[in-house]
C-alpha positions in Angstrom: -63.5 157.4 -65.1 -67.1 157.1 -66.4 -69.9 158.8 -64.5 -71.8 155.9 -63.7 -69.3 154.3 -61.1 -69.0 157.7 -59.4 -72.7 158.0 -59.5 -73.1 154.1 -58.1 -70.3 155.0 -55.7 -72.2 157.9 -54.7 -75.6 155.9 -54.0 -73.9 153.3 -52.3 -72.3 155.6 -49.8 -75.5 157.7 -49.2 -77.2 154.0 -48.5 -74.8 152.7 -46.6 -73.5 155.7 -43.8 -76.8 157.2 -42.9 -74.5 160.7 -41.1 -72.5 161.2 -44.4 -74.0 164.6 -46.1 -74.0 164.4 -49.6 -74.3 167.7 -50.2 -71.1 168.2 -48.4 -69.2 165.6 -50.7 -70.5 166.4 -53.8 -69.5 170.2 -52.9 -66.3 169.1 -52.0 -65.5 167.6 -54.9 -66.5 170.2 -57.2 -69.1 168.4 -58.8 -71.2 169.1 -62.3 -74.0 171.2 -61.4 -77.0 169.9 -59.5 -74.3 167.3 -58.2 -75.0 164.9 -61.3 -72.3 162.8 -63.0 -73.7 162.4 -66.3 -73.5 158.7 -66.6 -71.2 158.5 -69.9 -69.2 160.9 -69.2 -65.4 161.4 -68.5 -64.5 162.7 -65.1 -61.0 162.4 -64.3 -59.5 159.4 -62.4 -58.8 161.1 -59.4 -62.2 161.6 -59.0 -63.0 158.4 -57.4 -60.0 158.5 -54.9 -60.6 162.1 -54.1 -64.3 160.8 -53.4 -63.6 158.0 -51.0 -61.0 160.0 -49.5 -63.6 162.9 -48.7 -66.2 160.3 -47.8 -64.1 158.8 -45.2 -63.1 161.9 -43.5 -66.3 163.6 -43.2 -68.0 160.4 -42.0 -64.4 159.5 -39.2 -64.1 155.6 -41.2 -61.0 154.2 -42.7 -60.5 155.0 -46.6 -59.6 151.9 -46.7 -63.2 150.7 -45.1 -64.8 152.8 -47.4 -62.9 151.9 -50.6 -63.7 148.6 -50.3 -67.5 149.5 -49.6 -67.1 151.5 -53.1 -65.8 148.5 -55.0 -68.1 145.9 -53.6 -71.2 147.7 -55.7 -69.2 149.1 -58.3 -67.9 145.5 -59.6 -71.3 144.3 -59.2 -72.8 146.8 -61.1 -70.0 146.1 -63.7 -71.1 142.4 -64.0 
């Protein structure tokens, strides 16, 4: 998994739920220092699951919800 679609994933959630700490995800998931995905990086794929699944749980919404909040701006960015 490239950086870049964690970091969009990241940005997106921080836009979109205004309670979900970022801090507390990007602790959670044992991120690079400073919380930064370097964009070309490899990060495994698990990453972006264990992400959404952290997301949902700390903000009380579906992973499903949030999943498909994820790959609305991820396939955009892709295009």
């Amino acid at each position: 998994m490239k950086g870049f679609i964690i970091n969009a994933g990241i940005r997106h959630l921080e836009k979109t739920y205004d309670e979900l700490s970022i801090e507390e995800l990007l602790s959670s998931l044992d991120s690079p220092p400073g919380g930064v995905y370097s964009p070309i990086g490899d990060y495994p794929d698990t990453t972006l699951r264990d992400m959404i699944e952290i997301a949902s749980s700390l903000i009380g919404v579906p992973s499903s919800k949030v999943s498909k909040v994820i790959g609305v701006i991820v396939f955009s960015e892709l295009f």
